[in-house]
Backbone as CSV, one residue per row, in Angstrom:
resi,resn,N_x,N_y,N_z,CA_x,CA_y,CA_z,C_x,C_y,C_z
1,UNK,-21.392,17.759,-78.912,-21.212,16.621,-78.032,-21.371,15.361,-78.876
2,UNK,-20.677,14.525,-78.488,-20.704,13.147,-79.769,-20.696,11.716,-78.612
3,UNK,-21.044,11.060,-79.383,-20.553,9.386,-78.220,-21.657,9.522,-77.250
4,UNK,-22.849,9.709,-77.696,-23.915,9.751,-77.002,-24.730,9.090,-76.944
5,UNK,-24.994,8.100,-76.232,-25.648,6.577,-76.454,-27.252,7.096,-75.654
6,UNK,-28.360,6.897,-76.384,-29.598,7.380,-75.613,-30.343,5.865,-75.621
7,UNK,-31.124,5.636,-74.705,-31.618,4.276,-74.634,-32.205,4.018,-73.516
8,UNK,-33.377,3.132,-72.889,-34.114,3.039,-71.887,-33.538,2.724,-71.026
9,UNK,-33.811,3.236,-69.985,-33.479,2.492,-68.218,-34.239,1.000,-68.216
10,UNK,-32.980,0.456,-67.444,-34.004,-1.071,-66.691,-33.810,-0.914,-65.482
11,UNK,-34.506,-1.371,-64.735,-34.455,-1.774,-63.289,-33.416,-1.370,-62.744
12,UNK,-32.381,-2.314,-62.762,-30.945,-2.330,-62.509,-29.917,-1.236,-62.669
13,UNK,-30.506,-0.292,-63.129,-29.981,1.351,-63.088,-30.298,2.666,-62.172
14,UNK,-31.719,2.315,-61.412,-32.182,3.173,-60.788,-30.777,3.616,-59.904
15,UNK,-30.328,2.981,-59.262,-29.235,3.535,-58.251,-28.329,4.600,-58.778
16,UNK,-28.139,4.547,-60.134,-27.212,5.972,-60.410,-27.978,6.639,-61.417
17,UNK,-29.407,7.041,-61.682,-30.491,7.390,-62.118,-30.793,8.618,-61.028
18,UNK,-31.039,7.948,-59.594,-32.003,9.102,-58.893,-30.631,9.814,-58.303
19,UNK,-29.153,9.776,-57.946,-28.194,10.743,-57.506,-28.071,11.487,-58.794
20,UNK,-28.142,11.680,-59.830,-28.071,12.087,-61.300,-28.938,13.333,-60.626
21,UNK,-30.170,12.647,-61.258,-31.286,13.841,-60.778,-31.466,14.417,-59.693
22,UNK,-31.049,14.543,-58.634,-31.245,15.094,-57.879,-29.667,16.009,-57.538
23,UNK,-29.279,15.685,-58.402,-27.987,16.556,-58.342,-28.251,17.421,-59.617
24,UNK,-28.645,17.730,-60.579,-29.311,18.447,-61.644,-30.636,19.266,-60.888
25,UNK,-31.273,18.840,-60.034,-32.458,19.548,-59.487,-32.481,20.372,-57.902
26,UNK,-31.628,19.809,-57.409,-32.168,20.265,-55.688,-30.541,20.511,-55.272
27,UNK,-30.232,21.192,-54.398,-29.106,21.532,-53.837,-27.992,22.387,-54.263
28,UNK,-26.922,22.679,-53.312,-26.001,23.589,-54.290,-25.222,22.244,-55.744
29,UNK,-25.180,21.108,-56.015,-24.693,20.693,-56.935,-25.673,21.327,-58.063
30,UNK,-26.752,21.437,-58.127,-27.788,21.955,-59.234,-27.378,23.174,-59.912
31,UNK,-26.847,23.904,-58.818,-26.586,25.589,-59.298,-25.349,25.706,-59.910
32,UNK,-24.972,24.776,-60.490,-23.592,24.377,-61.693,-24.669,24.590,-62.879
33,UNK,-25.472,24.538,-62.792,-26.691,24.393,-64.212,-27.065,25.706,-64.166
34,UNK,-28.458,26.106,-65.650,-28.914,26.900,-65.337,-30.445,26.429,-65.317
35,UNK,-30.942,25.129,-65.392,-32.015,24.750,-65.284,-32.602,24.057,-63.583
36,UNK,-31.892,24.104,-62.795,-32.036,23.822,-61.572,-33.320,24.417,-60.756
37,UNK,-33.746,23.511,-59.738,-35.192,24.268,-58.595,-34.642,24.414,-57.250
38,UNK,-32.994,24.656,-57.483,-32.666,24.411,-56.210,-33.025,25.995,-55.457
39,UNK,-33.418,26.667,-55.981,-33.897,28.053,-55.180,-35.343,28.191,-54.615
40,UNK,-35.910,27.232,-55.150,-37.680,26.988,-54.929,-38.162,25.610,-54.602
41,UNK,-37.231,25.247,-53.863,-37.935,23.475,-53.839,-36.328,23.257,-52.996
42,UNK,-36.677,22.716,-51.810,-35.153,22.055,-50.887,-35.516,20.492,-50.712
43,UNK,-36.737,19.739,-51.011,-36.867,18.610,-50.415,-36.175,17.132,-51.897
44,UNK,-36.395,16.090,-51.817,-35.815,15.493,-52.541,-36.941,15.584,-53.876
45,UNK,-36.211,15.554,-55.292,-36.920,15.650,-56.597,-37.882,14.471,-56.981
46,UNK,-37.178,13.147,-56.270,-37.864,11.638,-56.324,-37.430,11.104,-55.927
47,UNK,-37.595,9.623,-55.917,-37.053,8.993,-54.694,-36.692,6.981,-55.772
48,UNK,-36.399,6.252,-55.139,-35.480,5.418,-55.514,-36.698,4.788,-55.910
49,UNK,-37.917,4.432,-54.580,-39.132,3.456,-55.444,-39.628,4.380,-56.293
50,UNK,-40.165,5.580,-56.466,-40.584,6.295,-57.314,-39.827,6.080,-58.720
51,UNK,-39.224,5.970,-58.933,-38.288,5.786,-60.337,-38.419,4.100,-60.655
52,UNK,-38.564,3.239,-59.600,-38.330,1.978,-59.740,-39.740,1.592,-60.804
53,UNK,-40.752,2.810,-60.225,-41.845,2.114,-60.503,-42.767,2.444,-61.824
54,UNK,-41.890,4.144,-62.000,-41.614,4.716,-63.256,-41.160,3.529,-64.331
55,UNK,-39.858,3.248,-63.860,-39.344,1.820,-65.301,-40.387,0.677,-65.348
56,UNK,-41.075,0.548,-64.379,-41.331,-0.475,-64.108,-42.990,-0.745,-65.539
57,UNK,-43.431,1.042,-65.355,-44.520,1.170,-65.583,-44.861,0.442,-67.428
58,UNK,-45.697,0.094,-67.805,-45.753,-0.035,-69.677,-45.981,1.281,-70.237
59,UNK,-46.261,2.183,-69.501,-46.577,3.490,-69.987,-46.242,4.731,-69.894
60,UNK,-44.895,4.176,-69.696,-43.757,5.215,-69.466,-42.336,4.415,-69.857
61,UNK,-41.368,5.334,-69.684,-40.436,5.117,-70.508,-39.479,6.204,-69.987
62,UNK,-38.388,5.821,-69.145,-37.000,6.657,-68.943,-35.771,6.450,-69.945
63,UNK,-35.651,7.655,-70.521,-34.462,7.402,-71.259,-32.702,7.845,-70.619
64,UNK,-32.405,7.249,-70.577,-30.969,7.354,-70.438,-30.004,7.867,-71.152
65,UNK,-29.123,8.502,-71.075,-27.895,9.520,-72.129,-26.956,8.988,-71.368
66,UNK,-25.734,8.431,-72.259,-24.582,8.164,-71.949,-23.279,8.389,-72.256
67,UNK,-22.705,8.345,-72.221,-20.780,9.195,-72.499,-20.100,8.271,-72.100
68,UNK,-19.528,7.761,-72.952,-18.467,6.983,-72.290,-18.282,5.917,-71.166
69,UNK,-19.652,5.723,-71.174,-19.814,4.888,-70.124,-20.914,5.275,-68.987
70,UNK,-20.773,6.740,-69.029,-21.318,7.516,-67.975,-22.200,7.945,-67.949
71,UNK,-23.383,8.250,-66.992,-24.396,8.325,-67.055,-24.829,10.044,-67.182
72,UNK,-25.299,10.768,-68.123,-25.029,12.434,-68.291,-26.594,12.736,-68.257
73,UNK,-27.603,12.189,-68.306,-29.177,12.680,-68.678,-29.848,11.263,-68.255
74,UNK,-31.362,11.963,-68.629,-32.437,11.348,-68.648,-33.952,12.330,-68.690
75,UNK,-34.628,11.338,-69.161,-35.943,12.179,-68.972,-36.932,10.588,-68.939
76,UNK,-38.231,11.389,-68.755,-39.348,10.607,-68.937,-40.310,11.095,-70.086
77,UNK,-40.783,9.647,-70.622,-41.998,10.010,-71.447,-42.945,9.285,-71.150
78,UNK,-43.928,9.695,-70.950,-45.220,8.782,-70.554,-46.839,8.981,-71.782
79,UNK,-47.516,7.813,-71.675,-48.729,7.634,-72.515,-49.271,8.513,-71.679
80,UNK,-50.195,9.316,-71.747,-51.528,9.586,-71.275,-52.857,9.824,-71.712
81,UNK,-52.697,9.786,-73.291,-54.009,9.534,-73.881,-53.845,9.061,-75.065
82,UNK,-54.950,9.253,-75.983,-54.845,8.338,-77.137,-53.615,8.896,-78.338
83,UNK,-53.232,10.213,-78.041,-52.733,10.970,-79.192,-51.884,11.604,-78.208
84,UNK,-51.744,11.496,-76.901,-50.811,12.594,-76.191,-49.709,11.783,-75.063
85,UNK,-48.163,12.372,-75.290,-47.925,11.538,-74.414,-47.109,12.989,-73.537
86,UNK,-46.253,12.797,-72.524,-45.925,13.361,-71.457,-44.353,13.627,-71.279
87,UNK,-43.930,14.367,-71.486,-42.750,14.739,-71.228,-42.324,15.666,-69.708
88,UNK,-41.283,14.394,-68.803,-40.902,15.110,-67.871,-39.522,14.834,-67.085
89,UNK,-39.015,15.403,-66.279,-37.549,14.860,-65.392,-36.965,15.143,-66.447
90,UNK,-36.682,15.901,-67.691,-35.571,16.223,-68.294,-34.632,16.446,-67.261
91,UNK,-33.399,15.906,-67.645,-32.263,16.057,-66.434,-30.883,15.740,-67.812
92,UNK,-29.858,17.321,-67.435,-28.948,16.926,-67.569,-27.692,17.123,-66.661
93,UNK,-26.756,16.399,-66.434,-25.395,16.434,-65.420,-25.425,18.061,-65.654
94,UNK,-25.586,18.987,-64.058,-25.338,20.409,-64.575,-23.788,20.813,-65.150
95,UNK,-22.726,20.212,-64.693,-21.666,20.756,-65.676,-21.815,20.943,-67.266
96,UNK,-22.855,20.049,-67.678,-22.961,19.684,-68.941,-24.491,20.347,-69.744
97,UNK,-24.768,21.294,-68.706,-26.038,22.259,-69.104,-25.231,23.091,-70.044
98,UNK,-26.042,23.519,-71.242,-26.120,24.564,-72.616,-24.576,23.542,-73.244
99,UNK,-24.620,22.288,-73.208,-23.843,21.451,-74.218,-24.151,21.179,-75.547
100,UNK,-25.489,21.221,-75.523,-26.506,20.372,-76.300,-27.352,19.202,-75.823
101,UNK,-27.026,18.949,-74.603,-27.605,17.347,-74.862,-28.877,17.337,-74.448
102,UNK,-29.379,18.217,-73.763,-31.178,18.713,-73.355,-31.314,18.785,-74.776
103,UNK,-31.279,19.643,-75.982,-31.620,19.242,-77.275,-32.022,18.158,-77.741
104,UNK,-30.729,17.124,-77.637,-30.840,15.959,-78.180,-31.687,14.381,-77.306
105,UNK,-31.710,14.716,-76.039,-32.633,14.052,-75.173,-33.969,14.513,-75.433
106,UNK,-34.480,15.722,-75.655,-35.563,16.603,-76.202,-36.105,15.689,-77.743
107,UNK,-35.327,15.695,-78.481,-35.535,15.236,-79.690,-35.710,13.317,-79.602
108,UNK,-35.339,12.667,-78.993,-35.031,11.580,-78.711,-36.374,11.280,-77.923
109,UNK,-36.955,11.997,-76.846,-38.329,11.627,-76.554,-39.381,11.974,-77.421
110,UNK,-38.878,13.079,-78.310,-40.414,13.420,-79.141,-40.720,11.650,-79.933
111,UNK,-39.287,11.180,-80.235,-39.174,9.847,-81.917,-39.757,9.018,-80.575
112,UNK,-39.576,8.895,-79.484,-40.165,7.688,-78.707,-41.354,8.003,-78.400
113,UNK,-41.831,9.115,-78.168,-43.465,9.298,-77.640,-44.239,8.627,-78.895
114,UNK,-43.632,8.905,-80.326,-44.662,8.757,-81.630,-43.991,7.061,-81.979
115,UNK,-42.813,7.041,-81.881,-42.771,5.067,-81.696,-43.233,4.233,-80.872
116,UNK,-43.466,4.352,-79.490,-44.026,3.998,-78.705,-45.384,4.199,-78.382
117,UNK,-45.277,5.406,-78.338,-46.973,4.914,-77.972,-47.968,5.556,-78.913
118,UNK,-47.437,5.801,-80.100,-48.388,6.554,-81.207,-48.724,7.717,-80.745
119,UNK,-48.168,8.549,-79.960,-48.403,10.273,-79.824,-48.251,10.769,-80.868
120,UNK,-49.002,12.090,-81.080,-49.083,13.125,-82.421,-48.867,14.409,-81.741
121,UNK,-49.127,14.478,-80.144,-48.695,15.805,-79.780,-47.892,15.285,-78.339
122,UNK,-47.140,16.073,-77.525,-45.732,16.045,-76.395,-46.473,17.269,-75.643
123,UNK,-46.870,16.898,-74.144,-47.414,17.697,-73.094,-46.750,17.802,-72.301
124,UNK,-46.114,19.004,-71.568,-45.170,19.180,-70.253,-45.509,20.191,-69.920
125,UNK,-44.950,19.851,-68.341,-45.510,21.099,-67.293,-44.016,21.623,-66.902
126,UNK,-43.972,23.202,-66.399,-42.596,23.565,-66.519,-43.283,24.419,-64.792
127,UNK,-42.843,24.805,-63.976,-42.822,25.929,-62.505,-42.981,27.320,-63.445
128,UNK,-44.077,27.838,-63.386,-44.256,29.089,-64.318,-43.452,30.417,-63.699
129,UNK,-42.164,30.318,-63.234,-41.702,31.147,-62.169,-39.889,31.065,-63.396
130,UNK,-40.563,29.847,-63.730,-38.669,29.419,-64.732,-38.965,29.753,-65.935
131,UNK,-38.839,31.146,-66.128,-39.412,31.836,-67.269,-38.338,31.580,-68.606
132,UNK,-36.962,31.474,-68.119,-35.720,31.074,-68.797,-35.981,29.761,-69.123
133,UNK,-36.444,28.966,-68.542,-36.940,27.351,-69.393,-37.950,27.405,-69.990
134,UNK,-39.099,27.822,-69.641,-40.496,28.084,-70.857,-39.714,28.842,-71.986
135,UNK,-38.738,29.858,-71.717,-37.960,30.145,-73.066,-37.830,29.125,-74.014
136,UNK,-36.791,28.293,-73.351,-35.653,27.852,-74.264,-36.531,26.619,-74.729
137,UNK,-37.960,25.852,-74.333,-38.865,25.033,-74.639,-39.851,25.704,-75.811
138,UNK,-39.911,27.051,-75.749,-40.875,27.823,-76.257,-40.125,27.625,-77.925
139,UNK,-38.379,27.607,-77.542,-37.704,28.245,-78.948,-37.240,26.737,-79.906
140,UNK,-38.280,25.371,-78.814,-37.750,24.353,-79.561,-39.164,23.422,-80.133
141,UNK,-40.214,25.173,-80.477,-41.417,24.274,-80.737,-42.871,24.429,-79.823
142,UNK,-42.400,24.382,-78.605,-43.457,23.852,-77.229,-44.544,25.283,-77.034
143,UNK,-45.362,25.315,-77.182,-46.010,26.490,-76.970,-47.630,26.550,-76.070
144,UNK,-47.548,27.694,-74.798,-48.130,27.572,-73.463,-49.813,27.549,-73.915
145,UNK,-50.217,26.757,-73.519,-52.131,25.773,-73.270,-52.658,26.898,-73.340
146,UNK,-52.205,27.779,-71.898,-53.386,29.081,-71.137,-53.247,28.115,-69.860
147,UNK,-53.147,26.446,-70.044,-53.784,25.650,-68.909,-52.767,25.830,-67.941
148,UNK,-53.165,25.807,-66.167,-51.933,25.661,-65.406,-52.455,24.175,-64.583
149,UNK,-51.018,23.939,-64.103,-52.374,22.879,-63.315,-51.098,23.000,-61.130
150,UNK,-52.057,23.010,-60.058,-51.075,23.092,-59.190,-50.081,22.485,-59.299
151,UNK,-48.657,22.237,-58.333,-47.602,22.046,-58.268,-47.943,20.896,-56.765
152,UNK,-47.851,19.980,-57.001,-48.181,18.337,-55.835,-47.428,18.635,-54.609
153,UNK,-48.202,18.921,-53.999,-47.914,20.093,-52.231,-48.828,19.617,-51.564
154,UNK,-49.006,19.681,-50.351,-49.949,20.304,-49.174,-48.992,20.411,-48.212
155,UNK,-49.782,21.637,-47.990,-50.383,22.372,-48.447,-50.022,23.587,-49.819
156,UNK,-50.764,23.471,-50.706,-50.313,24.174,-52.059,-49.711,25.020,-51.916
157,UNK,-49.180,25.250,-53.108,-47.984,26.704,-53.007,-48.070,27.335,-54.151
158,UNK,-49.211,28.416,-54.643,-49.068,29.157,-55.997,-47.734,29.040,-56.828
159,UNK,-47.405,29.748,-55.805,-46.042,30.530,-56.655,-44.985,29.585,-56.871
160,UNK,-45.841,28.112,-57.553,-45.261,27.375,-57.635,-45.866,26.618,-58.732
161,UNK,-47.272,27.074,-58.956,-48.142,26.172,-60.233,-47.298,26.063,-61.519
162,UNK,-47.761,24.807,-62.265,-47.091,25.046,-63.824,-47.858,25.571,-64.416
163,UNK,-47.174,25.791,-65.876,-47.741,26.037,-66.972,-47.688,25.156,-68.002
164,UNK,-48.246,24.947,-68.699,-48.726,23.591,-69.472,-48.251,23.731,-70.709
165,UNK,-47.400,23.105,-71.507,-46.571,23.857,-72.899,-47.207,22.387,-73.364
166,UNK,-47.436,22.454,-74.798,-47.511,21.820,-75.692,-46.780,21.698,-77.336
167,UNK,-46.658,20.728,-77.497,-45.643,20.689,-79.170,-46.764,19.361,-80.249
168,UNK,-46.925,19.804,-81.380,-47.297,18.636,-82.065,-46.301,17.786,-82.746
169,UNK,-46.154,16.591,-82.616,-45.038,15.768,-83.227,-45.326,15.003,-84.500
């Protein structure tokens, strides 16, 4: 894949930011992918202020992937401690799942977690049920805590907790 412009969200993007993701995550558009929750999760992935407030935050950081104009990815990286930052919302357009560009959005937050906010290690939580994504995270580095932590419910739903992967950068 080439002509791939990666670079932060502002404000003024959320509107074709959260139909992105939620078309990569929830519904039959998701199941064009193979990274989708549309079999374990029907309600919305996030929501328009939720993202607003994500960009909004100093301690986080949405990156954007672009084509031609077009909007194909994103993820989040966030600070959360002195040496650790947070990787999450990887999202790519599902037509465009096993392209490469989860790779290269992957690689693109590790150089921003350690430019930005001085991270030395990349923490993410994956649905310990998406054994095919703890794979393909497992084979790019990321390797599982032991830690799980619940899945943001009430009322909770096990069979829904993550698992906690870690990478040093």
């Amino acid at each position: 894949m080439t002509q791939i412009a990666i670079r932060a969200a502002t404000s003024d993007e959320v509107a074709s930011l959260h139909p992105l993701i939620e078309r990569a995550y929830r519904g039959e558009t998701a199941k064009a992918g193979w990274t989708h929750e549309a079999d374990l999760l029907f309600d919305d992935r996030t929501s328009v202020a939720e993202l607003s407030a994500l960009i909004a935050d100093p301690d986080r950081v949405i990156l954007l992937a672009h084509r031609d104009g077009a909007l194909i990815g994103c993820l989040q990286v966030a600070h959360v401690g002195d040496d650790l930052a947070y990787l999450g919302m990887l999202t790519v357009e599902p037509t465009l799942q096993a392209s490469g560009l989860g790779r290269r959005l992957l690689a693109a937050a590790e150089s921003e977690a350690v430019a930005r906010f001085g991270a030395r290690r990349m923490e993410m939580t994956v649905i310990h049920r998406r054994t095919e994504l703890i794979a393909w995270y497992e084979r790019r580095g990321y390797v599982p805590t032991g830690e799980t932590r619940p899945f943001p419910v009430d009322p909770p739903r096990p069979e829904l907790d993550f698992v906690v992967l870690e990478k040093a950068l």
